[in-house]
C-alpha positions as CSV (number, residue, x, y, z in Angstrom):
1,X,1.4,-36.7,-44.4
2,X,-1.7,-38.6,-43.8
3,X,-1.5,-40.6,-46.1
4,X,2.4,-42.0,-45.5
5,X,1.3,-42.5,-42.2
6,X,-1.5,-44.6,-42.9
7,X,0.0,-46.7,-45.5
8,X,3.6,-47.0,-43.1
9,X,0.4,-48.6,-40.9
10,X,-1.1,-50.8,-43.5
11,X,2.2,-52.2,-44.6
12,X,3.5,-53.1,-41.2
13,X,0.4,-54.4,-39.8
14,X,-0.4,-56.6,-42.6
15,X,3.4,-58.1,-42.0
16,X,1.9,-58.6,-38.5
17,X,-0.7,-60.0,-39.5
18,X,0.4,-62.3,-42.1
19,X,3.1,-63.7,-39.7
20,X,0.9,-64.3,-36.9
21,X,-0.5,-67.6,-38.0
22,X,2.2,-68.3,-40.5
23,X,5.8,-69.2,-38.5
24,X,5.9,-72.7,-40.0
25,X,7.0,-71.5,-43.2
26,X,9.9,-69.5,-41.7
27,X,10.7,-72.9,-40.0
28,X,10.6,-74.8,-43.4
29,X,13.0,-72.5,-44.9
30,X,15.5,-74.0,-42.1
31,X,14.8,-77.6,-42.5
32,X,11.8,-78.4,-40.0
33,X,8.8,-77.7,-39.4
34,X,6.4,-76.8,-36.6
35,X,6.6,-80.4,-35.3
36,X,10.4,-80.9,-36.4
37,X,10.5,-82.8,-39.1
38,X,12.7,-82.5,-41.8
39,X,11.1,-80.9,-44.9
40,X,12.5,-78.9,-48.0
41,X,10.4,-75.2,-48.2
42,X,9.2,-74.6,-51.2
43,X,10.4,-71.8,-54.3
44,X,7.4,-69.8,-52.9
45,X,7.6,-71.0,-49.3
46,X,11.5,-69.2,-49.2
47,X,10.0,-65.8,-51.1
48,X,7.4,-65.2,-48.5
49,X,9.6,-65.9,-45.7
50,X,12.6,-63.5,-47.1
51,X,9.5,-61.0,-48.2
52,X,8.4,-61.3,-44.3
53,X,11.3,-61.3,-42.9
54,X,12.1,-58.4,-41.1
55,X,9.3,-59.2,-39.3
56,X,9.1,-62.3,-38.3
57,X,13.4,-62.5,-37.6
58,X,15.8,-60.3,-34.8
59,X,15.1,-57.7,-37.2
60,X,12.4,-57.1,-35.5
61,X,12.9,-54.0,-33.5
62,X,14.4,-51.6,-36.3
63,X,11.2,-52.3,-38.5
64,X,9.4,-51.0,-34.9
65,X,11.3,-48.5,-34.2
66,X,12.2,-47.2,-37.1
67,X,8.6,-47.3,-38.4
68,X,8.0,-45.4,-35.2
69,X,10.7,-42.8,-35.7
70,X,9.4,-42.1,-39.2
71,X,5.9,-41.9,-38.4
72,X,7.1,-39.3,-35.4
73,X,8.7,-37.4,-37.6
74,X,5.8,-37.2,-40.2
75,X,3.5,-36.1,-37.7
76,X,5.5,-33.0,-36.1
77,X,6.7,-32.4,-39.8
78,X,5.6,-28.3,-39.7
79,X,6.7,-28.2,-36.1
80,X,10.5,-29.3,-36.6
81,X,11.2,-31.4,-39.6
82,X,10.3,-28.4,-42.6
83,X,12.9,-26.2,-40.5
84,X,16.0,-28.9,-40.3
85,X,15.5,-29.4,-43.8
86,X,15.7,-26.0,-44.9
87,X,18.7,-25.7,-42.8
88,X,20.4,-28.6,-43.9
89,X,20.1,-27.2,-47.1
90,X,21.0,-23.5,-46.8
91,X,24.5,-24.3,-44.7
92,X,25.1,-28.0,-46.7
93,X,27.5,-28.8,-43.8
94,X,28.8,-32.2,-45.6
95,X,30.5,-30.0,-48.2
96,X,31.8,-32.3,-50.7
97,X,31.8,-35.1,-48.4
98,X,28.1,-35.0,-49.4
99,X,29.4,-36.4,-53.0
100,X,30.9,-39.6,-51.0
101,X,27.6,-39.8,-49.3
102,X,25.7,-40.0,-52.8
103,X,28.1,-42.6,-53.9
104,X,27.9,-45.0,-51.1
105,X,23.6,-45.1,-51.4
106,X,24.0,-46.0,-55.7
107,X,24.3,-49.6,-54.8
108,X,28.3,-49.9,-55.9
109,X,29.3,-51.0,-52.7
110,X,26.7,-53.8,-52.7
111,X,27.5,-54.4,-55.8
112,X,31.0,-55.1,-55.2
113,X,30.4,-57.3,-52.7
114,X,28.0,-59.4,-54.8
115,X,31.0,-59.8,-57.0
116,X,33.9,-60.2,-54.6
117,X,32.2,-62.9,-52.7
118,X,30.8,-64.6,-56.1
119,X,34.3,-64.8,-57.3
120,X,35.5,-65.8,-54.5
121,X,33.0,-68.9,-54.7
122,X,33.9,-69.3,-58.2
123,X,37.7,-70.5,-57.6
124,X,37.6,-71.6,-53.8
125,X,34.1,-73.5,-53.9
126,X,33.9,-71.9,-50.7
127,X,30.0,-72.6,-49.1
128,X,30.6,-69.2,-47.3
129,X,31.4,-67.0,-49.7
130,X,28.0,-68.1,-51.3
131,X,25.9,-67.8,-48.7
132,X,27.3,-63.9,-48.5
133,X,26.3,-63.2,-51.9
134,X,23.1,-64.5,-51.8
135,X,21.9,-63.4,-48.4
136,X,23.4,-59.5,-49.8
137,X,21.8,-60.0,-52.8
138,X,18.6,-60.4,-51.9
139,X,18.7,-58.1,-48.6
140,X,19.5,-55.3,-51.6
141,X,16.5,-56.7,-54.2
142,X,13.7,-56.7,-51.1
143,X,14.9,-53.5,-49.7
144,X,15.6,-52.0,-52.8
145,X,12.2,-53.3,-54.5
146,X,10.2,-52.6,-51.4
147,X,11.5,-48.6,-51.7
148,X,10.6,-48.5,-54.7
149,X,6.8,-50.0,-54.6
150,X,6.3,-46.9,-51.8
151,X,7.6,-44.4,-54.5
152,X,5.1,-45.6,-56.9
153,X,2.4,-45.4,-54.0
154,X,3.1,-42.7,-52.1
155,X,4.0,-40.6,-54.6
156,X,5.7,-37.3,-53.1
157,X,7.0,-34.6,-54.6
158,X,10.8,-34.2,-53.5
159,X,11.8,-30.9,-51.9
160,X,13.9,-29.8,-54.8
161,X,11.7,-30.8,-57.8
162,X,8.0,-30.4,-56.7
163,X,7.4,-32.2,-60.8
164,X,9.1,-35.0,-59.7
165,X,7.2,-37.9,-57.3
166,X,9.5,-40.2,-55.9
167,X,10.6,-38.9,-52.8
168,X,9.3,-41.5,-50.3
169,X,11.0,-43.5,-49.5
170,X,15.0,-42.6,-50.1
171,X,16.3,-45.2,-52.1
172,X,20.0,-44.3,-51.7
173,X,19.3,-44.8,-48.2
174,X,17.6,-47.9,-48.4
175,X,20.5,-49.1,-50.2
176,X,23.1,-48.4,-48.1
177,X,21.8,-49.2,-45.0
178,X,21.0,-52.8,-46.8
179,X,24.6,-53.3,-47.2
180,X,25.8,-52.2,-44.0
181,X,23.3,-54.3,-42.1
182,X,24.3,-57.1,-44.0
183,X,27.7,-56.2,-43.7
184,X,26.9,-56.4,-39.3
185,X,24.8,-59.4,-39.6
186,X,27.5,-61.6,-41.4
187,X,31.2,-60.5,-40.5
188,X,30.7,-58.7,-36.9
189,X,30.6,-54.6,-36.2
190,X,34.1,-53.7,-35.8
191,X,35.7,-52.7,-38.4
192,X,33.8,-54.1,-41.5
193,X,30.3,-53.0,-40.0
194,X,31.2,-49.4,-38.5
195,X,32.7,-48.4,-41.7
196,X,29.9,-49.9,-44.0
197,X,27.6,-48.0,-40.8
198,X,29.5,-44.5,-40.9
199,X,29.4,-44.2,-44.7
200,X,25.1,-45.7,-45.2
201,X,24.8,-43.0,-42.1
202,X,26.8,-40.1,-44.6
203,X,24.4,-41.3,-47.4
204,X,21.7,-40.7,-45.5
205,X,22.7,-37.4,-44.7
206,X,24.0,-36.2,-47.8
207,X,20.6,-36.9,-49.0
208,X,18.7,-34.0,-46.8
209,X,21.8,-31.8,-47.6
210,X,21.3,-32.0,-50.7
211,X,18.1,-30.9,-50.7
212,X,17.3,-34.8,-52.6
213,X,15.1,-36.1,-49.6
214,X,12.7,-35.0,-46.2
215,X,14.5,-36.2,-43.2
216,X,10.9,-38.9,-43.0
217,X,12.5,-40.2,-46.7
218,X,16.0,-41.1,-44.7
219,X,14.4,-42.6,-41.4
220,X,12.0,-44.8,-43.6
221,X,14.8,-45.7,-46.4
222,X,17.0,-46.3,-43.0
223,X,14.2,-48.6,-41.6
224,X,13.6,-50.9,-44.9
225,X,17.4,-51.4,-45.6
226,X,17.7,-52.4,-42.0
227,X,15.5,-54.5,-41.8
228,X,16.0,-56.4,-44.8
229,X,19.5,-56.4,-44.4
230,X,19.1,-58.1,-40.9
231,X,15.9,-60.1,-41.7
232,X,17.4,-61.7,-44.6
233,X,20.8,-62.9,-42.6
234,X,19.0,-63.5,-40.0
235,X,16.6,-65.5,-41.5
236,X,19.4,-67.3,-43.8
237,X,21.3,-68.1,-40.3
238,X,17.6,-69.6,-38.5
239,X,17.8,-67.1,-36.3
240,X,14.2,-66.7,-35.7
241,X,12.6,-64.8,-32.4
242,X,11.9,-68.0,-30.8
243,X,15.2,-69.4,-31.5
244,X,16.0,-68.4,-27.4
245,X,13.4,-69.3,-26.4
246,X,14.5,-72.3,-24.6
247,X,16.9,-70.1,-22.1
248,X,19.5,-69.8,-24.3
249,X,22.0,-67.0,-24.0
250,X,21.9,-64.3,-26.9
251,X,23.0,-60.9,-27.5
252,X,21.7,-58.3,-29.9
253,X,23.6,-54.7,-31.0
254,X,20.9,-52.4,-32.6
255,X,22.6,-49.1,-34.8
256,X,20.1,-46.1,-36.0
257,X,21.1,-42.9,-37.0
258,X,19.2,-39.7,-35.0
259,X,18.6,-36.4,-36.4
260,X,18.3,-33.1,-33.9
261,X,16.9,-30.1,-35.3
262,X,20.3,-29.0,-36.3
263,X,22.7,-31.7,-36.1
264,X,22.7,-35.4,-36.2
265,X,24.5,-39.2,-35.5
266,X,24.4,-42.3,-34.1
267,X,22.5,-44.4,-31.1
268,X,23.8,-47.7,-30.4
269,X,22.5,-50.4,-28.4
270,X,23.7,-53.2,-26.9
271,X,22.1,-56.4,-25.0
272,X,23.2,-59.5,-23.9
């Protein structure tokens, strides 16, 4: 436990960090720079500010919170988190929606996407339809890589196979919540973005009924595909924390799933 806590620390402060005296390459990605002039960002100018991006974007607050929720969770893990677990899997309440769950965090939807809105672009020449593939392809190759780096690092044994190290983060959830975010960030909540919401939220789920994942391995694989998924739009559309900051008007709708000790669903929040 320790030691996820102290790394979710290292990881998040360093992005901090990094950002703190580095904003002009996020504005180079967008055509200006600190003084606005035009410039053209670099190949490795773009990777840091995608890499950084949940950071640095409106993504902000679910790479806070979320951290937060995770690192709660980890630290009253014997006090509440060992017995959800071992309920969730004794009464596996999703029954066999838990299969649908499983599905939607194997990368198929995003996958899908990737190709719908790449062919889509290949007849129409549409500018849109590329800018959607891209900015879901790499939200899913951050999020996705980034879960996977903390497997190799953390190393923790999953609840069902005590041989077997990758439990930390949940990539299924990672991946989902990736493509719904994205989904939010580029064509609006309602429908698209509830439905790509409800079924990363099943995912997430289905992976502590299972008996696959800790609820900490959901709310951290939540937390990365979140905020990749928004920091990457968000990025992709300039829409930078200071982009307000002049008094414009802006509005913000923040999604997280929350698990009690016995039953779980979603917060949303709204500002404007």
């Amino acid at each position: 436990m320790i030691r996820n806590l102290c790394i979710l620390f290292l990881i998040f402060s360093s992005q901090s960090a990094s950002f703190a005296a580095d904003s002009e390459s996020i504005q180079s990605l967008n055509g200006q720079n600190s003084e606005g002039v035009e410039t053209e960002a670099s190949f490795w100018q773009q990777r840091k500010a995608e890499a950084f991006s949940p950071w640095q974007t409106e993504a902000r607050p679910y790479l806070i919170y979320g951290s937060l929720v995770t690192a709660a969770i980890l630290a009253t893990k014997h006090n509440g988190e060992d017995q959800f677990n071992e309920n969730m899997a004794k009464d596996q309440p999703l029954g066999d929606a838990a299969e649908i769950g499983d599905l939607g965090g194997q990368g198929f939807t995003n996958l899908f996407y990737i190709a719908g809105m790449g062919g889509h672009y290949y007849f129409t020449k549409s500018q849109k339809s590329y800018d959607h593939m891209t900015t879901m392809l790499l939200a899913t190759a951050y999020a996705v890589g980034t879960s996977s780096i903390l497997k190799f690092i953390v190393h923790e044994p999953r609840p069902n196979d005590r041989t077997t190290y990758n439990s930390f983060p949940s990539g299924h959830t990672t991946s989902a919540f990736a493509f719904s975010s994205v989904i939010i960030a580029e064509h609006g909540f309602w429908p698209w973005g509830f439905a790509a919401t409800a079924l990363a939220t099943l995912t997430g789920i289905s992976r502590v009924n299972d008996h696959k994942h800790y609820l900490h391995d959901v709310t951290a694989g939540f937390t990365i595909g979140s905020a990749y998924g928004f920091g990457i739009s968000y990025l992709r559309q300039g829409q930078q924390l200071n982009k307000h900051a002049a008094g414009g008007a802006s509005s913000h709708f923040y999604v997280m799933p929350v698990f009690a000790k016995e039953r779980g669903g979603l917060v949303a929040y709204y500002e404007y």
